[in-house]
Kinemage of the C-alpha trace (Angstrom):
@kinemage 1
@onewidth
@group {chain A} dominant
@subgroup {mainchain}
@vectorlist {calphas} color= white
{ca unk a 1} P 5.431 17.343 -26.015
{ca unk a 2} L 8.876 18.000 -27.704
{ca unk a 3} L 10.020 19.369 -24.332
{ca unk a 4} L 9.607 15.912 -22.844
{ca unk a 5} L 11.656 14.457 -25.593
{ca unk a 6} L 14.647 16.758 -25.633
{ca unk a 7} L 14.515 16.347 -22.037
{ca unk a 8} L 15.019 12.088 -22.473
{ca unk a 9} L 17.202 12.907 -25.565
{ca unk a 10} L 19.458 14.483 -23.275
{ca unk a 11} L 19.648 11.896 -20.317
{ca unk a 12} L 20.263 8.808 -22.696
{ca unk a 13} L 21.618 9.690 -25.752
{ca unk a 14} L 22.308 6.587 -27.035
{ca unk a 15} L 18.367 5.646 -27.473
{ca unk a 16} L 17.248 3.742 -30.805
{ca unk a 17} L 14.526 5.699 -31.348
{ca unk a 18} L 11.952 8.319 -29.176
{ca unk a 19} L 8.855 9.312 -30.186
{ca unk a 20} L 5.332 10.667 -28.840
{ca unk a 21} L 2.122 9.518 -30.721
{ca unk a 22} L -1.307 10.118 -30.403
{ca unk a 23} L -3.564 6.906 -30.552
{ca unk a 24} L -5.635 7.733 -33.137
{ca unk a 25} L -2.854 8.428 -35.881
{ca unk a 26} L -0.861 4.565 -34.282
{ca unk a 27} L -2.816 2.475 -36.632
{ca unk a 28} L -1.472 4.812 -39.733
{ca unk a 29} L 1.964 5.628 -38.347
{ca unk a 30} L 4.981 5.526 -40.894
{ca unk a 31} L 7.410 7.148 -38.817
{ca unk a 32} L 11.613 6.227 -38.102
{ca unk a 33} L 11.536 3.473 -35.377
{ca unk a 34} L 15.481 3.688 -35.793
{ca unk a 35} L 18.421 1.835 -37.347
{ca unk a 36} L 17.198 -1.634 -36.485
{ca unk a 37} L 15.719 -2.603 -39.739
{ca unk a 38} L 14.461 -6.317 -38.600
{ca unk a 39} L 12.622 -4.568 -35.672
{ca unk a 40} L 9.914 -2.926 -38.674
{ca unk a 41} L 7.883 -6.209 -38.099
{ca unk a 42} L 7.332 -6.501 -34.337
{ca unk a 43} L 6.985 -2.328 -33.382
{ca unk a 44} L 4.306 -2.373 -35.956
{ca unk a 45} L 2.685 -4.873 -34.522
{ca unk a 46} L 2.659 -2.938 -31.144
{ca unk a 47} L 1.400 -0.141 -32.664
{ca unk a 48} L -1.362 -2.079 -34.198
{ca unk a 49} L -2.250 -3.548 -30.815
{ca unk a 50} L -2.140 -0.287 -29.147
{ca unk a 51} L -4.537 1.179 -31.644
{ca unk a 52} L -6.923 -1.329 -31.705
{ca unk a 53} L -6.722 -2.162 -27.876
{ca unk a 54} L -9.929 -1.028 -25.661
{ca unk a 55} L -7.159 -1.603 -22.603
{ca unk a 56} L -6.037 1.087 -20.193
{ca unk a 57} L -2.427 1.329 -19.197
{ca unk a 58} L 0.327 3.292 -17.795
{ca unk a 59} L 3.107 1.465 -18.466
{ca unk a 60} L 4.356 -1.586 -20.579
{ca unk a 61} L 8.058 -2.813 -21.064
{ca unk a 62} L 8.783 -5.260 -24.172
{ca unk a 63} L 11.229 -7.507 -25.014
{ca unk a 64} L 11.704 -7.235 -28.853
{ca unk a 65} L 14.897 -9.365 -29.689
{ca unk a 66} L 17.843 -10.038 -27.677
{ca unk a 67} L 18.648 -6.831 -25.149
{ca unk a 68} L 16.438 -4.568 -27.571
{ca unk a 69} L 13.008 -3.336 -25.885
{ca unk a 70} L 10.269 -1.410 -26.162
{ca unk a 71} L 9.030 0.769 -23.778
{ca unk a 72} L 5.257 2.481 -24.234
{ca unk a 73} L 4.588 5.079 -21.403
{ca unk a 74} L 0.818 6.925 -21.404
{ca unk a 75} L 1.231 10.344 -21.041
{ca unk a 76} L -2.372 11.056 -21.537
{ca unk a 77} L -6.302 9.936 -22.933
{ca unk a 78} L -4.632 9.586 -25.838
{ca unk a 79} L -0.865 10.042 -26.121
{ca unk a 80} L 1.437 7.838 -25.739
{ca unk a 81} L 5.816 7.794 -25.340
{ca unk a 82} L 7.417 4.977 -27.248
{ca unk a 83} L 11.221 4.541 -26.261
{ca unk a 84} L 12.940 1.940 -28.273
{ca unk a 85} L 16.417 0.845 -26.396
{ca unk a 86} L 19.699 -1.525 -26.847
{ca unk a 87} L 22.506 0.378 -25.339
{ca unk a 88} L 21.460 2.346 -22.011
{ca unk a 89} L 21.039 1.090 -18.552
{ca unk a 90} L 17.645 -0.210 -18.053
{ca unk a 91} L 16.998 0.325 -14.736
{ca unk a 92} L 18.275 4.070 -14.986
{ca unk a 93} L 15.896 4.025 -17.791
{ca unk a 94} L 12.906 2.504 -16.564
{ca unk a 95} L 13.316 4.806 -13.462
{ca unk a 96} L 13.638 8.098 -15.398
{ca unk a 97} L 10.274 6.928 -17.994
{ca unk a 98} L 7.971 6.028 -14.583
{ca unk a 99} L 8.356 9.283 -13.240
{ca unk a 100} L 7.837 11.017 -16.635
{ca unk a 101} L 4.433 13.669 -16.661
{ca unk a 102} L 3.243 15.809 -19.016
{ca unk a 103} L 2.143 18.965 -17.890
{ca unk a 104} L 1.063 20.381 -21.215
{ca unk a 105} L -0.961 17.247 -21.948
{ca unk a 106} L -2.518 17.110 -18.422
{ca unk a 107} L -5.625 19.356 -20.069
{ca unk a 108} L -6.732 16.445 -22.317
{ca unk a 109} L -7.497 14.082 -18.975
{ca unk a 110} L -11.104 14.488 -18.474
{ca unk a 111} L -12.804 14.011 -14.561
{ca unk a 112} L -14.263 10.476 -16.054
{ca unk a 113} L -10.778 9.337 -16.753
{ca unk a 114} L -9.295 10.228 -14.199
{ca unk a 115} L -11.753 8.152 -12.149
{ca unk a 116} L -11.168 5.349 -14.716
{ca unk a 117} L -7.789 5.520 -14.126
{ca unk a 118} L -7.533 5.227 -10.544
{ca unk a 119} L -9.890 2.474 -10.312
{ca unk a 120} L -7.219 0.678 -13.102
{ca unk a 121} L -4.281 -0.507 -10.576
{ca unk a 122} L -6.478 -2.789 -8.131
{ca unk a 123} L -8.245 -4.427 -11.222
{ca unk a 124} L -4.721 -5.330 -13.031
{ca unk a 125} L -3.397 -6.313 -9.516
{ca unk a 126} L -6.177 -9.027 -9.508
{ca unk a 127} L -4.944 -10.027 -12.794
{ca unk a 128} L -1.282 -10.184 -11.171
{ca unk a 129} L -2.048 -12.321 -8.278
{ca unk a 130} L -3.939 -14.599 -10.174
{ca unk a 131} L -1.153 -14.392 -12.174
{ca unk a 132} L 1.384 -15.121 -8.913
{ca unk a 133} L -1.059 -17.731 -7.471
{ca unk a 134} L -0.857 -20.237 -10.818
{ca unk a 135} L 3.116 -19.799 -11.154
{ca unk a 136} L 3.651 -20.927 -7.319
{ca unk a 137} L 1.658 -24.163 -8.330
{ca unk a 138} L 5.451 -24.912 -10.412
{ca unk a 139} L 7.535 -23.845 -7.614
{ca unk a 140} L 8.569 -26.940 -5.699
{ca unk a 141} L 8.739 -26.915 -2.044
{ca unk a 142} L 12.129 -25.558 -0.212
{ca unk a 143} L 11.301 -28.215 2.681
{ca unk a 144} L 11.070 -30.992 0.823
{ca unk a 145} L 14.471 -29.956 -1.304
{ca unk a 146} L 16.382 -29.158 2.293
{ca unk a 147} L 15.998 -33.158 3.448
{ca unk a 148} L 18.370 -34.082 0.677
{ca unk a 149} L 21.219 -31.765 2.295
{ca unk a 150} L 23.017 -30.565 5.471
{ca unk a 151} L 21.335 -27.055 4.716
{ca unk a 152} L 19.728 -25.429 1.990
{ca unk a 153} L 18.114 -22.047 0.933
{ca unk a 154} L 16.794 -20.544 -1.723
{ca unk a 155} L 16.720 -16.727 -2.516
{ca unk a 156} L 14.135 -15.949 -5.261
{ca unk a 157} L 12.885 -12.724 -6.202
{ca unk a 158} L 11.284 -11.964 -8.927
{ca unk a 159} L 11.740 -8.383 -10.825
{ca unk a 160} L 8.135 -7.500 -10.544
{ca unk a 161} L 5.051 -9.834 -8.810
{ca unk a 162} L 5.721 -12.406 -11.314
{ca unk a 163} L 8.459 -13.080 -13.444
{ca unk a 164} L 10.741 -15.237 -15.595
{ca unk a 165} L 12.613 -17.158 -12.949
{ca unk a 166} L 11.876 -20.535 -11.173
{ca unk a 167} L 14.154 -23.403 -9.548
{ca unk a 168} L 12.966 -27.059 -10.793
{ca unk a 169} L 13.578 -30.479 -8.531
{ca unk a 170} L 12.699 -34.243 -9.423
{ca unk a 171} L 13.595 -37.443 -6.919
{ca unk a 172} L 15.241 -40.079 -9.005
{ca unk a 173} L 15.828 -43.840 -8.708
{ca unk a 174} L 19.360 -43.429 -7.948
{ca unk a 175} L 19.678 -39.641 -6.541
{ca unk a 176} L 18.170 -36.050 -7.618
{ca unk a 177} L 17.850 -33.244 -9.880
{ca unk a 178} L 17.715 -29.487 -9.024
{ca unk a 179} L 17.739 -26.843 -11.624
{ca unk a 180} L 17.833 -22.919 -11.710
{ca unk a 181} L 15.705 -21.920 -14.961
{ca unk a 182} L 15.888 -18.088 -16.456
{ca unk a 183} L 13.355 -17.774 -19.088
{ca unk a 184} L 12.856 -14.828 -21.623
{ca unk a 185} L 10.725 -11.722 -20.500
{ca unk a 186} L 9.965 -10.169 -17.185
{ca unk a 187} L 6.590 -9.754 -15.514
{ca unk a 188} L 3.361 -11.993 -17.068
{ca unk a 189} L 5.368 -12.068 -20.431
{ca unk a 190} L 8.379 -14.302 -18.289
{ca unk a 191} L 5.848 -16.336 -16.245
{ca unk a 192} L 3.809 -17.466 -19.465
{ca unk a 193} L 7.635 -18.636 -20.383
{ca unk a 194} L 8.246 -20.391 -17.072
{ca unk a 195} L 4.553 -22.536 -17.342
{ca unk a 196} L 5.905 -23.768 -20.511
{ca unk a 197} L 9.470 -24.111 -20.015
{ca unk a 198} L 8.497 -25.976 -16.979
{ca unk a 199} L 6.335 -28.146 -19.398
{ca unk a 200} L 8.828 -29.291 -21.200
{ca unk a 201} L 11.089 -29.829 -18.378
{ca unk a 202} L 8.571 -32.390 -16.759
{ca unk a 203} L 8.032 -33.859 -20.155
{ca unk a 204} L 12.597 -34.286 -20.970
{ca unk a 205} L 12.363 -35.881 -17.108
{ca unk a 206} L 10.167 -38.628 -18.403
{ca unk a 207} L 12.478 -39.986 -20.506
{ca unk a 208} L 15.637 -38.910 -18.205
{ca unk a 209} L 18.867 -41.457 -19.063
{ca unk a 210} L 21.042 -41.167 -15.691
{ca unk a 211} L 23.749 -42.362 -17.388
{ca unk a 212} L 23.413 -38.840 -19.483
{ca unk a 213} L 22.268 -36.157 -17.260
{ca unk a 214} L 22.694 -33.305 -19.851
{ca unk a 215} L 20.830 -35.507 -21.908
{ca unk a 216} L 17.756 -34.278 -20.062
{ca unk a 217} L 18.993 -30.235 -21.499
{ca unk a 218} L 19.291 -31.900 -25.515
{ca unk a 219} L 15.885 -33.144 -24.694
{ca unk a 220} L 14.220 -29.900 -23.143
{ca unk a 221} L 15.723 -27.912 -25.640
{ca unk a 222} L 14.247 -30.002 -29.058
{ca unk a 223} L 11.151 -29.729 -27.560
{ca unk a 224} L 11.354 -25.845 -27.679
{ca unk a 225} L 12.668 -25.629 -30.878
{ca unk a 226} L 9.383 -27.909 -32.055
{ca unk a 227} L 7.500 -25.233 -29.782
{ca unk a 228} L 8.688 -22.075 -31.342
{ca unk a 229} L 8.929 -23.416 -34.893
{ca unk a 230} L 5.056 -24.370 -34.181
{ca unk a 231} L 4.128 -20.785 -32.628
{ca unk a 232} L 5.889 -18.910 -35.987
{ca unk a 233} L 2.308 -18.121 -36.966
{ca unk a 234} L 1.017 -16.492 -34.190
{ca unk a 235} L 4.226 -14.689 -32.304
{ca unk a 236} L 6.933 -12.637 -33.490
{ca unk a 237} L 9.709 -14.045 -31.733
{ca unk a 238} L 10.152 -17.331 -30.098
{ca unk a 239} L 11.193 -18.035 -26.457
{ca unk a 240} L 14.363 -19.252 -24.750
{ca unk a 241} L 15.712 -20.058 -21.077
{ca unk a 242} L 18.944 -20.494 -19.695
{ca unk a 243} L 19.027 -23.936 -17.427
{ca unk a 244} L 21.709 -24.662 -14.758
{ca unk a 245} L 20.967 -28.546 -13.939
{ca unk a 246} L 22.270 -30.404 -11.238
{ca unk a 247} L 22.519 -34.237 -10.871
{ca unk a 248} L 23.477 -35.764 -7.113
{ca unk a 249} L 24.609 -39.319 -7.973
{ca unk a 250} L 23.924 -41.461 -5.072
{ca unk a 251} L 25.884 -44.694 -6.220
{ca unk a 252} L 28.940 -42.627 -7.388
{ca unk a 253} L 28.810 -39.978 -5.171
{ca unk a 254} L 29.457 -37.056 -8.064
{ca unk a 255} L 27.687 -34.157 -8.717
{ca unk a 256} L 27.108 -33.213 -12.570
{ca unk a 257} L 26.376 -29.600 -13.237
{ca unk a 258} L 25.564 -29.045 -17.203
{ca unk a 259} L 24.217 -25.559 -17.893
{ca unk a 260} L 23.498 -23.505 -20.941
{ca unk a 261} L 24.715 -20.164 -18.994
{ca unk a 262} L 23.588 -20.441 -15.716
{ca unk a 263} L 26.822 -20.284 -13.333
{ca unk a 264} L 28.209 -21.647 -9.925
{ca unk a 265} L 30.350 -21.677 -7.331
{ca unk a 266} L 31.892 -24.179 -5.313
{ca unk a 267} L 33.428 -24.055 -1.723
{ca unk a 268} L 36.004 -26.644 -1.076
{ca unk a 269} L 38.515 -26.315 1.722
{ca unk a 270} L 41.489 -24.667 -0.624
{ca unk a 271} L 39.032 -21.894 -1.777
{ca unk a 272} L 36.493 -21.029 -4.103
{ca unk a 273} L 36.175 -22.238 -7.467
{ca unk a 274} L 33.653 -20.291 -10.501
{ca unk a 275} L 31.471 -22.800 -12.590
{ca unk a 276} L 31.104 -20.465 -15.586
{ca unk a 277} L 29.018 -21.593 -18.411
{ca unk a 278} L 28.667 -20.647 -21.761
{ca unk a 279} L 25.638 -18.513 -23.199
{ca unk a 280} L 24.050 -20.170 -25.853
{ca unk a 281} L 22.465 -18.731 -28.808
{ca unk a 282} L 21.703 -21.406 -31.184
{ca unk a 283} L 19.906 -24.301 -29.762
{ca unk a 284} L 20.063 -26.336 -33.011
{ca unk a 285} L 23.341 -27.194 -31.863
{ca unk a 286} L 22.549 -27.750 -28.435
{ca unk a 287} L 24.323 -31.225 -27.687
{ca unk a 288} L 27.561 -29.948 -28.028
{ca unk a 289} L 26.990 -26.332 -26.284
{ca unk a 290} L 25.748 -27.520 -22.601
{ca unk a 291} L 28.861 -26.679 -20.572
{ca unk a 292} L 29.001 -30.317 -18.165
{ca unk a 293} L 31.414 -29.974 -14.675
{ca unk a 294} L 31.875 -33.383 -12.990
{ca unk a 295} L 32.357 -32.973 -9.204
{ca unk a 296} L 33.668 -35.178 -6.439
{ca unk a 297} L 31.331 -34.568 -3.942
{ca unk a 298} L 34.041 -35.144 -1.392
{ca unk a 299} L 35.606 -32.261 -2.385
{ca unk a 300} L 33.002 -30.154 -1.851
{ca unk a 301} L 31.381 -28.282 1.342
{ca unk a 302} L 29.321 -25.865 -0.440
{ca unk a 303} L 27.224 -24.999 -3.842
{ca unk a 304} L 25.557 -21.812 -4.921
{ca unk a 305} L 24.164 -21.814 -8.131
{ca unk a 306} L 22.653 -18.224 -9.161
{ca unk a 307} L 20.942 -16.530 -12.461
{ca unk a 308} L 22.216 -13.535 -14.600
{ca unk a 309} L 19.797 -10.993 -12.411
{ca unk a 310} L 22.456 -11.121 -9.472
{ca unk a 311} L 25.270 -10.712 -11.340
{ca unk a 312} L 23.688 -8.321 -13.591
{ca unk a 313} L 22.224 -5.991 -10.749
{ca unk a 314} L 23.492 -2.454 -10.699
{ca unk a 315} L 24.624 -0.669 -7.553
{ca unk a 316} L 22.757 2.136 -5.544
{ca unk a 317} L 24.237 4.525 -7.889
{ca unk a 318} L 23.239 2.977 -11.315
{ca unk a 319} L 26.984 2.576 -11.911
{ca unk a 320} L 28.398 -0.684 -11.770
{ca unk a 321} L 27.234 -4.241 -11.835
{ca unk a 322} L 27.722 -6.803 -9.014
{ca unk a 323} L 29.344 -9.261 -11.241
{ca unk a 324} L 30.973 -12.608 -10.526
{ca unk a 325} L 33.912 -11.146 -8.409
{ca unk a 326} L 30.410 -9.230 -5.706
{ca unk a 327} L 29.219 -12.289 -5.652
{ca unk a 328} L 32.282 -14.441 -4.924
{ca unk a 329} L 32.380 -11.650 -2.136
{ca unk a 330} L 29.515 -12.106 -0.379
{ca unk a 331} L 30.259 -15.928 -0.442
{ca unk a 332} L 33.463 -15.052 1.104
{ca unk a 333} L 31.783 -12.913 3.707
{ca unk a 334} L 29.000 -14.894 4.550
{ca unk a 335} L 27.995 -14.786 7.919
{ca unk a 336} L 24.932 -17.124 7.706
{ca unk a 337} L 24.369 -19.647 5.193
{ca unk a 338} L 21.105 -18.632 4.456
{ca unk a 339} L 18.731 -16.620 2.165
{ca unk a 340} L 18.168 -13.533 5.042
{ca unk a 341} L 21.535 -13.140 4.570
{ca unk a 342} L 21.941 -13.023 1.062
{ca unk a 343} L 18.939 -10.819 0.594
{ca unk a 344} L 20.717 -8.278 2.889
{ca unk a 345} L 23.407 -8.470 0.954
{ca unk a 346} L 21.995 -7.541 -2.237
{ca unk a 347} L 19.463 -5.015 -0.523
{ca unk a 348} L 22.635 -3.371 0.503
{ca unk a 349} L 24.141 -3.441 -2.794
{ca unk a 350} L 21.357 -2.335 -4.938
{ca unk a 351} L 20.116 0.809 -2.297
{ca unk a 352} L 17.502 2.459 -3.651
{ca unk a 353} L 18.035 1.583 -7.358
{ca unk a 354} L 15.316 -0.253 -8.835
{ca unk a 355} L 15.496 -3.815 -9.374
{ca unk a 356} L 17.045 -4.931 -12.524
{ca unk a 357} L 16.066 -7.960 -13.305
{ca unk a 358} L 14.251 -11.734 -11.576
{ca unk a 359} L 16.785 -13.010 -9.497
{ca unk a 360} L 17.317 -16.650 -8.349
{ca unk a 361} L 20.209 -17.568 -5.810
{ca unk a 362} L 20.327 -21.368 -4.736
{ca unk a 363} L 22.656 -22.329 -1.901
{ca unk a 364} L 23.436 -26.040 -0.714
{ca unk a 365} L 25.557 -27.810 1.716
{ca unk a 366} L 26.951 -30.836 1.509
C-alpha cells in the first residue's frame, strides 16, 4: 500500500492530501485531510457515506469547493485511495488514478467479487442513460434554433455521458434568446445542476422585461440564492452556473450579450473581436456584475459563444491549455462553419489526453 502512495507522491507533489483506508476503520477515521481547514466538514461526510454505503464502485470524482476535489479510487473489497487536490492538472491526474492497481491488495478480491464486480459497469450504465435520456428532454432542438439564422451549429460534448453543460433558447414577442449555461460538477452531480438551473431559467423567462435583457440573469440568479440558502440543511455546498445570454432584437436590430463569465467572439469584416466576461463569485451582488455588450448587428457576420471546457482543455501532451488566443485560431482557420469542423479541431488538439472538462461551442451567422 505505501508503495502506491510514494509512487503518486512522486508524480504530483503538490497534492493536498493522499491517503489509503480500509472501509471498516472510514466511519472512525481521524486522520490529516491536509491544510484546508474548512474542507473538515464535507471529507467527513464522504467518509461517512462511504462507510455506511452498501454501493459498489471503482471510481468517484468530487467537487468540494471551488477547484478543490476529491477523488476516491477502490483498490480493493475493502480499501480504498482518497486523493484530495487544488493545484495539479486534473486530467494528468485523473489519468494517472484510473490506471492505478494494487498488486499487493489483489489477494483480498474474492471469486464472488470479482463476479460482482464485473456485472457492476452495465448496471451503473443503465443508471447513466437514464440519466442522459431525462437531460436531452432540456436540450432544445438545433433545427428549430438554425431558422432564426443564415447558419448555425452547435458543438456540445459533455466530459463524461452526462454532464454540467446545456445551451437554453426561448422565442419572444419581439425577437429571441439563446444562452450557453456551465453549471457546477461533472457527470450526474452537473446534470442534477443543469435540471435545476434550467428550472429557474424557464421560471426568470416568465417574467422576462425586453427592455432589460440581463434582467432575466438578476432574476435567475435570486432564485438560486433562495435555492441554496433553502438546501443549507441537507448539502454541504450550494450550486452555481456561469450563463452567457443572448438577446436578438428584432425592432432595433442589436444583439445584447450579458454573461456572468461565459465569453465570445465576434467576426466583423475588420477582424475579430473577444467578448470577455467577468467570473463572478458573489451572486448577492449580481446586478452590477453581469458583463452586458451591445452589438450592431450590422456589424456583425459571425458569433461563437463557447464555455470554460474549450478554453480550459489541455493539449495531447498535458502541457498547455487552448486558451482564448487556440480558439481565436481555429476561428481564423475555419474551413467550414460548422460543428464537424470544430470537433476536429479540438480532437486534434487534445490527442489522446483525456477530456478535461463539458464543453459547449455555439456558432451563428448572421
Amino acid at each position: 500500500m505505501q508503495a502506491i502512495l510514494d509512487n503518486i507522491n512522486e508524480h504530483f507533489e503538490n497534492l493536498s492530501c493522499c491517503f489509503i483506508t480500509n472501509k471498516a476503520d472510514v466511519g472512525q477515521f481521524t486522520g490529516d485531510i491536509g491544510s484546508f481547514e474548512e474542507l473538515d466538514q464535507p471529507i467527513q461526510h464522504w467518509l461517512n457515506w462511504l462507510y455506511k454505503t452498501p454501493e459498489r464502485f471503482n471510481f468517484l470524482r468530487i467537487r468540494l469547493a471551488g477547484k478543490i476535489e476529491l477523488c476516491i479510487k477502490r483498490l480493493s473489497q475493502s480499501h480504498y485511495l482518497f486523493v484530495i487536490n487544488k493545484e495539479e492538472n486534473v486530467a494528468r491526474l485523473l489519468n494517472y488514478l484510473k490506471g492505478v492497481v494494487s498488486t499487493d491488495l489483489e489477494t483480498d478480491i474474492s471469486a464472488e467479487e470479482r463476479t460482482t464486480h464485473t456485472a457492476t459497469p452495465a448496471h451503473v450504465d443503465d443508471k447513466i442513460m437514464d440519466a442522459l435520456r431525462i437531460q436531452r428532454l432540456i436540450i432544445p432542438d438545433k433545427e428549430s434554433i438554425g431558422k432564426n439564422f443564415k447558419k448555425f451549429f452547435v458543438f456540445h460534448q459533455q466530459q463524461d455521458t452526462v454532464g454540467g453543460d446545456f445551451y437554453w433558447y426561448q422565442k419572444t414577442s419581439n425577437g429571441l434568446l439563446l444562452a450557453l449555461i456551465d453549471c457546477t460538477g461533472h457527470s450526474v452531480e452537473g446534470a442534477m445542476t443543469s435540471m435545476v438551473c434550467n428550472s429557474l431559467l424557464n421560471q426568470a423567462y416568465s417574467r422576462f422585461d425586453e427592455n432589460n435583457p440581463q434582467g432575466l440573469l438578476t432574476d435567475f440568479y435570486q432564485q438560486l440564492v433562495d435555492y441554496n440558502e433553502k438546501a443549507k440543511s441537507s448539502i454541504d455546498y450550494g450550486i452555481g452556473a456561469e450563463i452567457g445570454l443572448f438577446f436578438f432584437n428584432e425592432s432595433d436590430q442589436h444583439i445584447k450579450f450579458c454573461s456572468t463569465g461565459i465569453s465570445a467572439y465576434l467576426r466583423k469584416k475588420d477582424g475579430i473581436e473577444l467578448l470577455k466576461a467577468r467570473k463572478i463569485m458573489d451572486y448577492t451582488t449580481i446586478e452590477k456584475a453581469i458583463s452586458v455588450f451591445d452589438i450592431d448587428r450590422g456589424e456583425v457576420i459571425e458569433l461563437y459563444s463557447f464555455t470554460d471546457g474549450l478554453t480550459d482543455q489541455f493539449d495531447a501532451n498535458d502541457a498547455k491549455k487552448l486558451g482564448y488566443r487556440g480558439v481565436k485560431r481555429m476561428i481564423e482557420q475555419e474551413q467550414k462553419f460548422d460543428s464537424n469542423y470544430y470537433k476536429g479541431e479540438i480532437e486534434k488538439w487534445k490527442g489522446i489526453n483525456m477530456q478535461y472538462d463539458d464543453i459547449t461551442l455555439v456558432g451563428m451567422a448572421i
